[in-house]
C-alpha positions as MATLAB code, in Angstrom:
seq = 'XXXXXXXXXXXXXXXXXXXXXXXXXXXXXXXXXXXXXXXXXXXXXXXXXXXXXXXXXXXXXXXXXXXXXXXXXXXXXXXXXXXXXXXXXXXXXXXXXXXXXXXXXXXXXXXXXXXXXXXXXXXXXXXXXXXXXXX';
ca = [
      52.677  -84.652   -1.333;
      51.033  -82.656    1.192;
      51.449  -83.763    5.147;
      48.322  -83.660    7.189;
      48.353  -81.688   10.779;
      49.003  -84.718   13.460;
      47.924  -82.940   16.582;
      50.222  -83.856   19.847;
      47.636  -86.283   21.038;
      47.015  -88.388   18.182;
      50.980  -88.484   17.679;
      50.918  -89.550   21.833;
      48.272  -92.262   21.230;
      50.693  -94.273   18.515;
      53.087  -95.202   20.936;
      50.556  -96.224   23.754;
      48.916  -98.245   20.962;
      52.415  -99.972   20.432;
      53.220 -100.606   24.204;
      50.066 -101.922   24.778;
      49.699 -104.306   22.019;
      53.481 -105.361   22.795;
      51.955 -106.154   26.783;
      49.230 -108.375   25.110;
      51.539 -110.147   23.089;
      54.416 -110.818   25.818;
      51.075 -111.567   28.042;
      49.536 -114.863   26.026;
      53.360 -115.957   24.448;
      54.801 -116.738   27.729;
      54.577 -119.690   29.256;
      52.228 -120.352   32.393;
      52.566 -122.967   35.148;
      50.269 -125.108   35.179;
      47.460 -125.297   38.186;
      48.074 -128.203   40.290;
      45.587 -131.199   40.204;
      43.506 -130.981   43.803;
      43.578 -134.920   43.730;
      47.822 -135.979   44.794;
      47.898 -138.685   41.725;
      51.247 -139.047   39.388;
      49.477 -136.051   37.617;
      50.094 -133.770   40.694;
      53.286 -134.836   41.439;
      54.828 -134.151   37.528;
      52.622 -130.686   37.140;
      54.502 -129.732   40.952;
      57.607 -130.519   39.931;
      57.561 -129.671   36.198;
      56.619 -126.398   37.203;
      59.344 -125.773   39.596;
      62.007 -126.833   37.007;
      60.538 -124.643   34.381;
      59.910 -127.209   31.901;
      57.213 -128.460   29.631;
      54.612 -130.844   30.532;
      53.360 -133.466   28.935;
      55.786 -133.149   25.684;
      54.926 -135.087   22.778;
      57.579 -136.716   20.635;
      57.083 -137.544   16.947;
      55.972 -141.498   17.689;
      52.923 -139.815   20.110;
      54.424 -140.679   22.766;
      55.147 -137.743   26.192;
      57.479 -137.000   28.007;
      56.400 -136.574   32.062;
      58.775 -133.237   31.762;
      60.983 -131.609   29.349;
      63.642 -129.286   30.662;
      66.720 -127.704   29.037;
      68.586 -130.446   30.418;
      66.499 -133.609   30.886;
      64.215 -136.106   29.531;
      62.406 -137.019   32.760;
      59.503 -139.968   33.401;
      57.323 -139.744   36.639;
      56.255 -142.358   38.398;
      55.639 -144.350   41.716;
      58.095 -146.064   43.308;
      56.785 -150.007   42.672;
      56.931 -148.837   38.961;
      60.643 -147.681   39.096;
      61.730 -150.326   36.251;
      59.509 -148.945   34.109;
      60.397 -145.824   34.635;
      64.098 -146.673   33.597;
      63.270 -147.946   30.247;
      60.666 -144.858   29.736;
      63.806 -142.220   30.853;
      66.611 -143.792   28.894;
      64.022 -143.368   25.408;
      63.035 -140.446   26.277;
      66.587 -138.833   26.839;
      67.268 -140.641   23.303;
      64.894 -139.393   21.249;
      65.268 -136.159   22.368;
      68.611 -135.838   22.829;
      68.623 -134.939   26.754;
      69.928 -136.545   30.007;
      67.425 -139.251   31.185;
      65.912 -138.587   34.647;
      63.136 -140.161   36.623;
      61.107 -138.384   39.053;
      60.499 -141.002   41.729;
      57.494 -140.691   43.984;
      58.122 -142.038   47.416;
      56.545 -142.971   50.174;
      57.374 -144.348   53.516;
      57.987 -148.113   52.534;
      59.318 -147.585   49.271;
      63.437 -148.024   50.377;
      63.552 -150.816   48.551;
      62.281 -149.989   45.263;
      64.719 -146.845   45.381;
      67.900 -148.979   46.704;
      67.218 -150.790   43.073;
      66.611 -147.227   41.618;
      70.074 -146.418   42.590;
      71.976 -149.067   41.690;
      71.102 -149.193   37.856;
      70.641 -145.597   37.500;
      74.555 -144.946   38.739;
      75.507 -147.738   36.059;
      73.302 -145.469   33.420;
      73.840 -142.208   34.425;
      70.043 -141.370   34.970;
      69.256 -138.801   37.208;
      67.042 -139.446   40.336;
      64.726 -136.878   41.474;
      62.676 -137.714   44.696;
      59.202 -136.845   44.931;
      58.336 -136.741   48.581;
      54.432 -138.227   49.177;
];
């Protein structure tokens, strides 16, 4: 079997080829944060935070139900204040199913003392994490 004559530039051009189609790749596999809504709705408030944890937005379980936020660590539901009940319920099957620490990400406003004195007091009997979302 005879061997062709590479020249030096066509042997320089393989690797380049390599690097560059191992940029594209890295490129479109990682994960971006997602833009932030311009409206501040719940929406805003879980893409802001989600972001800043790292975790996955939106994440749907097998029943087609989402998660507000996935992380490494937590199962966490997003919601207003006035709905902080629901947002117990939401956590503690979220953390289930996916086998993570509940959390809630609780957005507050001034007013909302109450609904977060309640917050407190059940999630410390459930270990669910609180995470404040400042309005």
């Amino acid at each position: 079997m005879k061997l062709k004559n590479i020249s030096f530039k066509k042997l320089l051009l393989i690797p380049l080829i390599l690097l560059l189609a191992y940029i594209i790749v890295s490129y479109f596999s990682t994960p971006k944060a997602e833009p932030l809504p311009q409206k501040k709705n719940e929406r805003y408030y879980q893409i802001k935070m989600c972001n800043k944890l790292e975790g996955k937005i939106e994440y749907r379980l097998a029943d087609k139900t989402r998660v507000d936020c996935l992380t490494d660590e937590y199962a966490i539901e997003v919601d207003w204040a006035k709905k902080w009940a629901e947002g117990i319920g939401q956590s503690l099957y979220y953390g289930m199913v996916t086998n993570k620490k509940p959390a809630i990400g609780l957005i507050v406003e001034e007013g909302d003392e109450r609904y977060l004195k309640r917050l407190y007091r059940v999630s410390k009997e459930l270990d669910i994490k609180v995470i404040i979302l400042e309005r």
